[in-house]
Backbone as a ProteinNet text record, in pm:
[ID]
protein_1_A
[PRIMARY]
XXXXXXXXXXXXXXXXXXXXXXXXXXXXXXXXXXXXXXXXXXXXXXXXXXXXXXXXXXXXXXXXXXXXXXXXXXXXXXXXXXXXXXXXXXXXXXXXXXXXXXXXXXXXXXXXXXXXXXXXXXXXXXXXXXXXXXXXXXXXXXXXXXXXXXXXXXXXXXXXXXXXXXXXXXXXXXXXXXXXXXXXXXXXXXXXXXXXXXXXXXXXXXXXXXXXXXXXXXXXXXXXXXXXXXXXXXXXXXXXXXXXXXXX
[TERTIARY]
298.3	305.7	165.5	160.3	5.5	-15.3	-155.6	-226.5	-187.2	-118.2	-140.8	-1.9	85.2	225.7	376.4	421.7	590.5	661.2	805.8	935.3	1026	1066.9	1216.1	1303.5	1401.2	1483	1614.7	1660.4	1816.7	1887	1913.9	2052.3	2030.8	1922.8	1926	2026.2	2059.3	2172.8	2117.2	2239.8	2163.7	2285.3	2174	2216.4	2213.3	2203.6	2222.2	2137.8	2053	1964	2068.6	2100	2192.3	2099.7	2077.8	1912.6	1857	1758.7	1698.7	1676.3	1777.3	1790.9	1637.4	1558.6	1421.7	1322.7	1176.8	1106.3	1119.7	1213.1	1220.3	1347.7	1446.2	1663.9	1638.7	1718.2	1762.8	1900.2	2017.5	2165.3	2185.1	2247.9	2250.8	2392.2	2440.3	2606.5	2538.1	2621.2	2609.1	2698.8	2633.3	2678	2801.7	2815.8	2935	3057	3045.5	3163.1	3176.2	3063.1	3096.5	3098.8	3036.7	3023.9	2911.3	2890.2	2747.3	2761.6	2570.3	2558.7	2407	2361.7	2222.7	2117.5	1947.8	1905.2	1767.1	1662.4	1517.9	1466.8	1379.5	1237.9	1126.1	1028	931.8	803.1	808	730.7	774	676.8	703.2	653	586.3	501.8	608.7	600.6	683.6	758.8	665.3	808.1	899.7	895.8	982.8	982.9	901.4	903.9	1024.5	1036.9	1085.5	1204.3	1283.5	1356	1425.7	1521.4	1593.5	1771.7	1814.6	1994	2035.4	2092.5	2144.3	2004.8	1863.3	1776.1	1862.8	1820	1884.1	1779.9	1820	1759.1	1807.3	1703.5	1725.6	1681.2	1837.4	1822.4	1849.7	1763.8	1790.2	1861.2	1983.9	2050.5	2001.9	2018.1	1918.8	2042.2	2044.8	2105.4	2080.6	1998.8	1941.4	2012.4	2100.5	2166.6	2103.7	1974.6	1910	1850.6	1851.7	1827.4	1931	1864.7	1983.8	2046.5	1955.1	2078.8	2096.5	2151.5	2204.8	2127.5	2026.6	1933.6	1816.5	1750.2	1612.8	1590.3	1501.7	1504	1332.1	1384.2	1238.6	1214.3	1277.1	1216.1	1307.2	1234.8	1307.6	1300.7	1370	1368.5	1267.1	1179.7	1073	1170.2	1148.7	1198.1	1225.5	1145	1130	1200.7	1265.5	1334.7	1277.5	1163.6	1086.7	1025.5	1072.6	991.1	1052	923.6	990.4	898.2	930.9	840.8	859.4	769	812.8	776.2	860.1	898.5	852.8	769.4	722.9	613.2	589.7	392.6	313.2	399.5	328.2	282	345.9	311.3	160	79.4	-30.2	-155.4	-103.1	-186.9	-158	-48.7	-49.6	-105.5	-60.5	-95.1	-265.6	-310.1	-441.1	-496.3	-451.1	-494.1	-542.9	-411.4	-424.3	-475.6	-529.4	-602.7	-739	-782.7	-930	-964.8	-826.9	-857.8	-905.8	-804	-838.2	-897.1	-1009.4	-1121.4	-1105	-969.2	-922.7	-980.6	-1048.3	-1046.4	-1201.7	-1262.6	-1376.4	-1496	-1440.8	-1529.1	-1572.4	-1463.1	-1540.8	-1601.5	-1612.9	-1641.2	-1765.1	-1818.7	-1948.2	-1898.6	-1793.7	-1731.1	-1555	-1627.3	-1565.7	-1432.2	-1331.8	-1249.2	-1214.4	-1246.4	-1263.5	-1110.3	-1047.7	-971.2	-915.4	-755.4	-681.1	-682.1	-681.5	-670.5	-769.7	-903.4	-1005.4	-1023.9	-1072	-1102.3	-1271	-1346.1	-1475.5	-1438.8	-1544.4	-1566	-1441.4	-1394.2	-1271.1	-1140	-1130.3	-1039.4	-964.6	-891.2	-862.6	-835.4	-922.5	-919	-843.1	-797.4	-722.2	-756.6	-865.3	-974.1	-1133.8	-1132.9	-1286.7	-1316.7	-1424.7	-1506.4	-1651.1	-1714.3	-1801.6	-1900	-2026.4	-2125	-2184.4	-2204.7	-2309.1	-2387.2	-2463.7	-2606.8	-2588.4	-2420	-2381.9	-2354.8	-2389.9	-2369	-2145.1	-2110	-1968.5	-1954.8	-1810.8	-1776.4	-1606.1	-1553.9	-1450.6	-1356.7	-1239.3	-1150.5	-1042.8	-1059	-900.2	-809.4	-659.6	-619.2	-511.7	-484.1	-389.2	-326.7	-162.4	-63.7	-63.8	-22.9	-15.7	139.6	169.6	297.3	334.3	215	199	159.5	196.6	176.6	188.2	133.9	124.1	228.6	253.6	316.6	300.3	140.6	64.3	-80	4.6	-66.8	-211.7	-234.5	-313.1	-236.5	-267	-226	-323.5	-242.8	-310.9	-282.6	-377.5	-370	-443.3	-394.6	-237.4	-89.6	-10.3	98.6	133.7	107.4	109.5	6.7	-31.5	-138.4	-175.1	-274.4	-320.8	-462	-410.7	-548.7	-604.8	-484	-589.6	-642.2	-561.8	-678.8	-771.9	-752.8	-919.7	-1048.4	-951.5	-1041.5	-1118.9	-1024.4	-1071	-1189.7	-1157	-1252.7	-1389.7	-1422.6	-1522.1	-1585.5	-1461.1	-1508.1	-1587.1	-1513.8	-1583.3	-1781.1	-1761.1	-1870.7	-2007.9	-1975.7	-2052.5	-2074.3	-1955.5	-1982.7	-2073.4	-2086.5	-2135.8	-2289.8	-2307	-2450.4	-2497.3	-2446.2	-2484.5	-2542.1	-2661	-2758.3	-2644.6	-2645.5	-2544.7	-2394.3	-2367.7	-2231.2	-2206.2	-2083.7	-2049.6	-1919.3	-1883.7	-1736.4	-1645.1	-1504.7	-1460.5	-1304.1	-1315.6	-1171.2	-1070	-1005.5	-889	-791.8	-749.8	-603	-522.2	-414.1	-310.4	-163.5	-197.4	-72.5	32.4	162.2	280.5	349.1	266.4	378.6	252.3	341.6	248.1	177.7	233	194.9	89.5	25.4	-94.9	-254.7	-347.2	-424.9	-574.1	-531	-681.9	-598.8	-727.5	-713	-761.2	-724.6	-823.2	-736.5	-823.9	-782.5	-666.1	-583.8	-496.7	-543.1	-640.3	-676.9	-611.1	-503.9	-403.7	-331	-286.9	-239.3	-306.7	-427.5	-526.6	-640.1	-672.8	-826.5	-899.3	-896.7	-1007.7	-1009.1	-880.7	-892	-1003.2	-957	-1022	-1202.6	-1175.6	-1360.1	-1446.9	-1361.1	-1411.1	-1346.4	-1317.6	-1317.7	-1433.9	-1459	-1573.8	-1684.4	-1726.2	-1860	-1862.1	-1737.4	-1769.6	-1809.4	-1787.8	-1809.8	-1973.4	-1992.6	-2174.4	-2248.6	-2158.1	-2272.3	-2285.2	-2209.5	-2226.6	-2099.9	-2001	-1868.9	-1766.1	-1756.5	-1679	-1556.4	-1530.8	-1379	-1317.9	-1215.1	-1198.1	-1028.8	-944.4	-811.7	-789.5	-651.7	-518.4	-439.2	-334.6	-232.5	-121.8	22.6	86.2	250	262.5	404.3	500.1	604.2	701.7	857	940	1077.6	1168.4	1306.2	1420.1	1355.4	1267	1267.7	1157.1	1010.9	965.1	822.8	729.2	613	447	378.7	252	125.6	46.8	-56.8	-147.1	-185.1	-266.1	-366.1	-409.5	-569.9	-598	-765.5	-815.5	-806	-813.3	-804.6	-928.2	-992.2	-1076.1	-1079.1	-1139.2	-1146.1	-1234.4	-1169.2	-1228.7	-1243.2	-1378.6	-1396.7	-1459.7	-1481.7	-1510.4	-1397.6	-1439	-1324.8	-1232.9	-1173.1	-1100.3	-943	-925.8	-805.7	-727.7	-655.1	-629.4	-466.5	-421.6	-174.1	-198.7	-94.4	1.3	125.8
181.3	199.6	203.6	111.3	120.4	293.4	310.7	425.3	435.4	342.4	346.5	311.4	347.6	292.7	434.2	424.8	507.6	431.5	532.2	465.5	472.1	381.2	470.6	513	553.8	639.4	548.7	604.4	521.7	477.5	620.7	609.3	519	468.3	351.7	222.3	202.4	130.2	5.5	-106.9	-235.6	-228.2	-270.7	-275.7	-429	-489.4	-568.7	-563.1	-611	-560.6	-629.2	-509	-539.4	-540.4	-457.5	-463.1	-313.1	-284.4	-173.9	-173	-12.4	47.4	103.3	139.3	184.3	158.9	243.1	215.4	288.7	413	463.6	467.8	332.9	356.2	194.3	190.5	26.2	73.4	-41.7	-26.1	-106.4	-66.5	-198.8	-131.5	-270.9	-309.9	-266.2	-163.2	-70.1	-173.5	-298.8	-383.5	-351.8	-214.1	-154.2	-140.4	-110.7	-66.5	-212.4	-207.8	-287.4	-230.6	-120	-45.6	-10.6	-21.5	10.1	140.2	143.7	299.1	303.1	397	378.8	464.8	428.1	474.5	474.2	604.5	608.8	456.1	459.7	321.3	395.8	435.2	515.8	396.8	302.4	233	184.2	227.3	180.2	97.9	-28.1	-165.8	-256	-354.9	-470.4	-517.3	-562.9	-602.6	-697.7	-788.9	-866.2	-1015.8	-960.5	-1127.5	-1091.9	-937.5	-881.6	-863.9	-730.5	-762.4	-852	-919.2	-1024.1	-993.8	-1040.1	-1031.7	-1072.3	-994.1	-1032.9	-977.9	-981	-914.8	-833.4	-855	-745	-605.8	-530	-361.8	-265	-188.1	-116.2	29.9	147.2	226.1	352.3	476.6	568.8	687	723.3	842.8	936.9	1064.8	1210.4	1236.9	1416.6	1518.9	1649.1	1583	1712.2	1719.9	1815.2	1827.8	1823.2	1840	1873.4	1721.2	1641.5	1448.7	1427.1	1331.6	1279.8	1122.1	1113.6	976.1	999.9	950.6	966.2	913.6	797.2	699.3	706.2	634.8	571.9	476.8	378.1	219.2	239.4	181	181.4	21.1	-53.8	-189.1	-320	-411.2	-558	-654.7	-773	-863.6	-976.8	-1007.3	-1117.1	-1232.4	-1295.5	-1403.6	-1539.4	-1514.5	-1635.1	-1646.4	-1475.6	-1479.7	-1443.8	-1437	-1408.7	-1255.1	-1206.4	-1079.3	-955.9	-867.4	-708.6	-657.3	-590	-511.9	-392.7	-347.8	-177.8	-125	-25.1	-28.9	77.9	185	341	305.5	375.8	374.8	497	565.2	674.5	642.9	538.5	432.2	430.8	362.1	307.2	428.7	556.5	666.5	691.4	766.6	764.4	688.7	541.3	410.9	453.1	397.7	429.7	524.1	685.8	772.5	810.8	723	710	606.9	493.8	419.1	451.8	543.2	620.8	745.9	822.7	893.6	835.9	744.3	666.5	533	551.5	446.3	319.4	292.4	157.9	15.2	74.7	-33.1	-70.6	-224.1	-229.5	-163.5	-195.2	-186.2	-12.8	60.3	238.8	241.2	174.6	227.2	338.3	352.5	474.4	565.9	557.1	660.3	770.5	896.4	1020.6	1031.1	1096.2	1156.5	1298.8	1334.7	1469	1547.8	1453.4	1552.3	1459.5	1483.3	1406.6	1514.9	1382.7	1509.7	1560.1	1495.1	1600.8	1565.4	1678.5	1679.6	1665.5	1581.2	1586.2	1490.3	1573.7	1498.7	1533.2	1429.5	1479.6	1407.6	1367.7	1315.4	1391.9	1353.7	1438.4	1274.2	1236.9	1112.8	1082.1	1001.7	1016.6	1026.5	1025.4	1071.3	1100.6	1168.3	1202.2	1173.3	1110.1	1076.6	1142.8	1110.1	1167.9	1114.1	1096.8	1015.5	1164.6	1098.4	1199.4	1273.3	1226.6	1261.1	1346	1343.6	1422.9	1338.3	1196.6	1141.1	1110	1135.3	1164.6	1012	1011.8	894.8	939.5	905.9	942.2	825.5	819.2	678.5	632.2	590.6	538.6	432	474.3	376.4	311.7	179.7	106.6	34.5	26.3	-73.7	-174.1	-259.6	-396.2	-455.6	-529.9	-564.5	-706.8	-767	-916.8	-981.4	-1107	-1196.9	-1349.2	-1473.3	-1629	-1696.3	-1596	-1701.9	-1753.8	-1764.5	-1873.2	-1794.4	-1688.6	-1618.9	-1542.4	-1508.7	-1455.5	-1348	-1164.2	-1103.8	-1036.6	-959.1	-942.5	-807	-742.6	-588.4	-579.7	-544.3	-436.4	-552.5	-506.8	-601.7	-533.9	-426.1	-374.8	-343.8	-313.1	-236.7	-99.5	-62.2	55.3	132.1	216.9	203	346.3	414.3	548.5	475	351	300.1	257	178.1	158.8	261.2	408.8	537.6	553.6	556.6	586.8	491.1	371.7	272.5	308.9	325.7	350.6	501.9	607.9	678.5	714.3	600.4	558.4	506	470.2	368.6	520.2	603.7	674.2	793.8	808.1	859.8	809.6	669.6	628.7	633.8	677.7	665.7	760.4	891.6	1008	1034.8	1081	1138.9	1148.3	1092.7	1136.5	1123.9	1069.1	1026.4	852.1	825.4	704.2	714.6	575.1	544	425.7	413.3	281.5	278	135.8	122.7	54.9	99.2	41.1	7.8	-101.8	-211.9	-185.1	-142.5	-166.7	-268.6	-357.9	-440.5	-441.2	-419.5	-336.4	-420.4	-584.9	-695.6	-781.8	-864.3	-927.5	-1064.5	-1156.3	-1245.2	-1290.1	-1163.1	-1150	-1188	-1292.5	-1306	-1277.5	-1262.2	-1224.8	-1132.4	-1049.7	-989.9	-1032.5	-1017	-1066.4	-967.8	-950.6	-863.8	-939	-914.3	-999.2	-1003.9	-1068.8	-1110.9	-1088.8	-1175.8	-1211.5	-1074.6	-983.4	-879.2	-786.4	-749.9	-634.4	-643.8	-727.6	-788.8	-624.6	-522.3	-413.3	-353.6	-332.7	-334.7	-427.1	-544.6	-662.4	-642.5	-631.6	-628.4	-486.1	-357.6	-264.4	-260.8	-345.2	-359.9	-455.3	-547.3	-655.5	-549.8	-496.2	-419.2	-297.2	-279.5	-181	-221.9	-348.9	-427.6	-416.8	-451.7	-530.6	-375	-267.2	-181	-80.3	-144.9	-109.3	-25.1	-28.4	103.2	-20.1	-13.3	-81.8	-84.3	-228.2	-321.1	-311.8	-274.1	-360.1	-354.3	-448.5	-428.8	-478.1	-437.2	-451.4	-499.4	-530.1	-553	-481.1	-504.1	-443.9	-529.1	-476.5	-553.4	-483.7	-502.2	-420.7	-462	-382.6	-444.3	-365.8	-322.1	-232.5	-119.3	-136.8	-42.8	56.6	-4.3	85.1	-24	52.2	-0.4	5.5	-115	-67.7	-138.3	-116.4	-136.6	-253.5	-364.2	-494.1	-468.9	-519.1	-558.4	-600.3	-605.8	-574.5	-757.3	-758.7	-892.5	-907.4	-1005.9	-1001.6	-994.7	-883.6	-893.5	-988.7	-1106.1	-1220.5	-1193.2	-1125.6	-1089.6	-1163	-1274.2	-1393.8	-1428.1	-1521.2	-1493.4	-1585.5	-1619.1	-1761	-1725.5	-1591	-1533.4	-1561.8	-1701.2	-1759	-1671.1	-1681.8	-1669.2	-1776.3	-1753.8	-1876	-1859.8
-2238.4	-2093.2	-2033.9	-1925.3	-1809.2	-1814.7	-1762.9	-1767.2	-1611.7	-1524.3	-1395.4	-1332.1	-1408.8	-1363.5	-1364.4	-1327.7	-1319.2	-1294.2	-1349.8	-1362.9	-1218.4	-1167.2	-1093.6	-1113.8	-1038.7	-1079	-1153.5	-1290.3	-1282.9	-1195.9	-1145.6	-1035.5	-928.6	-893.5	-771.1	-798.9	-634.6	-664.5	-560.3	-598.2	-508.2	-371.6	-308.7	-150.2	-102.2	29.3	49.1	272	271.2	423.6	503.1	604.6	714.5	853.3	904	1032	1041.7	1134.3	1132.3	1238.2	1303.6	1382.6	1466.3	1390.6	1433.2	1299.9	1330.2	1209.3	1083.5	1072.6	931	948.3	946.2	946.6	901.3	798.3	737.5	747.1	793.5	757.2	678.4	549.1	415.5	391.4	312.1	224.6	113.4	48.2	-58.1	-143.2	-264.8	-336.2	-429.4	-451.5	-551.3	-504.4	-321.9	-246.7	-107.2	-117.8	14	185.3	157.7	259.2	322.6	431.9	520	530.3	529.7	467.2	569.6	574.2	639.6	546.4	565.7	392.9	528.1	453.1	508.1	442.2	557.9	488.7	499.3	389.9	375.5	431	502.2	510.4	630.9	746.5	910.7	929.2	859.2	906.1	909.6	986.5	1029.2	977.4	809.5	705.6	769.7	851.1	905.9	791.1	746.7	612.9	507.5	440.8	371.1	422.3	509.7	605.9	662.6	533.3	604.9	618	649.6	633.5	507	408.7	296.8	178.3	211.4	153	41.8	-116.7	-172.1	-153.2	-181.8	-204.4	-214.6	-323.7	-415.6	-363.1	-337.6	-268.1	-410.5	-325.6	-413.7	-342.7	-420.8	-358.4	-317.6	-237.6	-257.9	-190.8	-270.4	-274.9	-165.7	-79	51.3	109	152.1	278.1	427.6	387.2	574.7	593.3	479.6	499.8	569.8	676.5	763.3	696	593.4	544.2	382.6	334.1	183.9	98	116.2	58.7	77.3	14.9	59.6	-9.9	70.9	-10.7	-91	-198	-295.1	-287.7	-306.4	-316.1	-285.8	-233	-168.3	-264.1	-292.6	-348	-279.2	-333.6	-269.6	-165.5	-56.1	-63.8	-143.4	-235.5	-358.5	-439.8	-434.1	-541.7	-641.8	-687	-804.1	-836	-782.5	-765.2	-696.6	-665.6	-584.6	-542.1	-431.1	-336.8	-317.4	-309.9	-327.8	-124.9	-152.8	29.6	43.8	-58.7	-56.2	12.1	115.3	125.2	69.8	-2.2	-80.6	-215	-239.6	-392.2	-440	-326.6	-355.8	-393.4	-283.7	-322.1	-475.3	-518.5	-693.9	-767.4	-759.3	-874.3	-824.8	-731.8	-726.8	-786.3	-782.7	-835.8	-972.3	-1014.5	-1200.1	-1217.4	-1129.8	-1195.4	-1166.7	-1068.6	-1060.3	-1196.5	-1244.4	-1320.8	-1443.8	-1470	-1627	-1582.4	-1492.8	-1487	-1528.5	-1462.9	-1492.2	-1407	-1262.3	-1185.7	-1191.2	-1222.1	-1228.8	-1148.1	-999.6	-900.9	-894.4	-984.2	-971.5	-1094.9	-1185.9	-1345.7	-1335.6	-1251.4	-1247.5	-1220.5	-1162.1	-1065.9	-1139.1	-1156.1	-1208.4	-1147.3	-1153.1	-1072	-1054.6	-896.6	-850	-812.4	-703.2	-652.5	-543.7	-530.5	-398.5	-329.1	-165.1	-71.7	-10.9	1.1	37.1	126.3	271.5	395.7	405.4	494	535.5	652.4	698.1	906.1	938.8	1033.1	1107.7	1006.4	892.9	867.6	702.3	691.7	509.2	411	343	223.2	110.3	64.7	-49.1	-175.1	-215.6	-355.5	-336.4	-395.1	-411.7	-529	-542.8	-651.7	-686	-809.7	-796.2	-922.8	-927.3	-1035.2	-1124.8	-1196.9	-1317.5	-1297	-1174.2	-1094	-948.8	-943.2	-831.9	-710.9	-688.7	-523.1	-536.5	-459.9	-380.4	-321.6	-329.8	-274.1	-232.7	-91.2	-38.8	-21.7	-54.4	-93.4	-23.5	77.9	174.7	89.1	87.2	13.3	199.6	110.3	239.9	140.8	171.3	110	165.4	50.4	122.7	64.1	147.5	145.8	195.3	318	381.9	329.5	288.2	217.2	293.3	258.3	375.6	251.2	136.7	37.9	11.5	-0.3	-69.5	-142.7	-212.7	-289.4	-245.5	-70.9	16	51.4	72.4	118.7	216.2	324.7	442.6	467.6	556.8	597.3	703.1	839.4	867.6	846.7	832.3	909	1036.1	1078.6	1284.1	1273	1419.2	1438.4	1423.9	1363.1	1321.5	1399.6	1488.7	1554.5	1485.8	1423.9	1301.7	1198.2	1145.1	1056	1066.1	1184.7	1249.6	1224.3	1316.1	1337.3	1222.3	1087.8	969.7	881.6	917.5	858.8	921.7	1070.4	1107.5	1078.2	1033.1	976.4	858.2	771.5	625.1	670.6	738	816.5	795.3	895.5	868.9	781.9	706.5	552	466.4	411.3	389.6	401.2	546.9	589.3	549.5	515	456.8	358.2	356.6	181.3	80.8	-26.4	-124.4	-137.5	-29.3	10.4	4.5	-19.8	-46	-1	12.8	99.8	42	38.9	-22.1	8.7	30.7	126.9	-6.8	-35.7	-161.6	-106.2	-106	-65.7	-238.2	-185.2	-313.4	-282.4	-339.3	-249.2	-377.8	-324.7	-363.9	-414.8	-486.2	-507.7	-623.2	-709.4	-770.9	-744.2	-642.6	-607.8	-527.5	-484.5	-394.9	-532.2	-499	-544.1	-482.8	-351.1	-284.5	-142.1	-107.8	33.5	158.4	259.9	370.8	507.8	621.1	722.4	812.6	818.1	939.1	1084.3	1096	1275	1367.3	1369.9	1455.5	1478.2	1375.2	1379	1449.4	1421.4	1445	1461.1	1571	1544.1	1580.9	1574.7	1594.3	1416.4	1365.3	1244.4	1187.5	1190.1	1151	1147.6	1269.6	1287	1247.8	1227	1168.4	1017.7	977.3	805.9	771.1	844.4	837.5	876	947.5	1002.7	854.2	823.2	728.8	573.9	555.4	446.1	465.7	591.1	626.4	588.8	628.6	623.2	450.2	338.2	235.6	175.5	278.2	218.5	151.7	-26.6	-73.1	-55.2	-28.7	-58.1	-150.3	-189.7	-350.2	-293.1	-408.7	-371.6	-478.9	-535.6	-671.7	-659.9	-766.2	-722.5	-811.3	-791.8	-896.3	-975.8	-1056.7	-1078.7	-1034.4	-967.1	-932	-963.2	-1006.5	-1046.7	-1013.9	-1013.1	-1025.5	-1084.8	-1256.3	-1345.1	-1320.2	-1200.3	-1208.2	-1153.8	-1110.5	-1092.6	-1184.3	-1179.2	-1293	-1219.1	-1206.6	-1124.5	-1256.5	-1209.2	-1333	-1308.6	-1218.6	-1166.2	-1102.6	-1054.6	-926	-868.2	-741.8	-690.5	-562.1	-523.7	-424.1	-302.4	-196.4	-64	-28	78.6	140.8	306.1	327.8	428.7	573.8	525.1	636.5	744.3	830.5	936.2	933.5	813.3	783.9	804	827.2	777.9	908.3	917.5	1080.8	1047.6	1181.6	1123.5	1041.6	943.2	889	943.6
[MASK]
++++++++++++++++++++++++++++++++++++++++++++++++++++++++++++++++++++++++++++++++++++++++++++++++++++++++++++++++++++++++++++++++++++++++++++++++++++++++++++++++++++++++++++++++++++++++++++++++++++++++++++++++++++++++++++++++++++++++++++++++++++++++

């Protein structure tokens, strides 16, 4: 087993995408009964590529009484057919995590692991890192999930104007004695071979991920395999930060 991967749960069952009521309600045909059921989507980005009618997906029961739906969807069937997408946006923080602890990803190999979760300036980060010699480095992770289907994936798929906030926050972390900054893309599918900012989507994103590249706070982005049985994080893939990244 990956140093950087988990299982899902058995009990998930296959569904079938009916539409979505708002940004966290999918109504799906529960494939065993035939019955519409409504399930959380832990993931409020557009997803309109994923998100289709008949879409299979793979929902997991929960036992809360104070949950207002019975489900939650963990993952979509690619349109290709070939594949799976994982629909958590809490995913990428873990896989990331274990792949910072067990110094799996090239672009940190100097780099220790401190602690999730840590607050500096006005924001709270998703890892702290830390070198031999003592200089700190603070770690934004972002899922990725957009894809041109032509083996290019993209980030935001909506607009994000806290991610913005945060990138420019990285901006001047970075600038700090002893401090370091780094933006990690984990894209939640295996067919993604490179990263690039979605323009068209978010051009302020866009241009404060590019300004933050220029001013030294590392890029890097992954990818992962994802199936029914469970997810595992491979390896790292390249951020292409030039302005080529037109719609497809």
């Amino acid at each position: 087993m990956s140093l950087a991967s988990f299982d899902f749960s058995p009990s998930m069952t296959l569904s079938y995408f009916a539409e979505r009521p708002n940004r966290f309600i999918i109504t799906c045909i529960l494939a065993s009964k035939g019955t519409e059921i409504e399930a959380h989507l832990p993931d409020s980005g557009r997803l309109t590529e994923l998100l289709k009618p008949g879409a299979e997906i793979y929902l997991l029961p929960n036992n809360n009484p104070e949950r207002k739906t019975a489900y939650s969807a963990v993952c979509v069937k690619r349109p290709d057919g070939k594949g799976w997408v994982s629909l958590n946006s809490t995913v990428p923080n873990r896989l990331s995590g274990l792949a910072l602890k067990n110094n799996l990803l090239p672009s940190f190999e100097k780099w220790n692991y401190v602690r999730s979760e840590y607050t500096k300036g006005r924001s709270r980060w998703d890892h702290l890192l830390e070198t031999d010699s003592g200089e700190k480095m603070v770690v934004e992770v972002k899922g990725v999930t957009l894809t041109d289907n032509n083996q290019t994936g993209y980030f935001p798929d909506a607009v994000t104007a806290r991610g913005t906030k945060h990138v420019l926050e990285l901006i001047d972390i970075n600038e700090e004695k002893g401090w370091h900054a780094a933006l990690l893309f984990v894209a939640q599918r295996s067919d993604i071979k490179e990263l690039k900012p979605a323009d068209w989507i978010d051009p302020a994103f866009s241009q404060a991920m590019r300004k933050a590249g220029s001013a030294g706070v590392l890029t890097a982005a992954c990818r992962c395999d994802v199936s029914p049985q469970g997810m595992r994080l491979t390896d790292e893939i390249p951020v292409i930060l030039d302005k080529s990244a037109d719609k497809f």
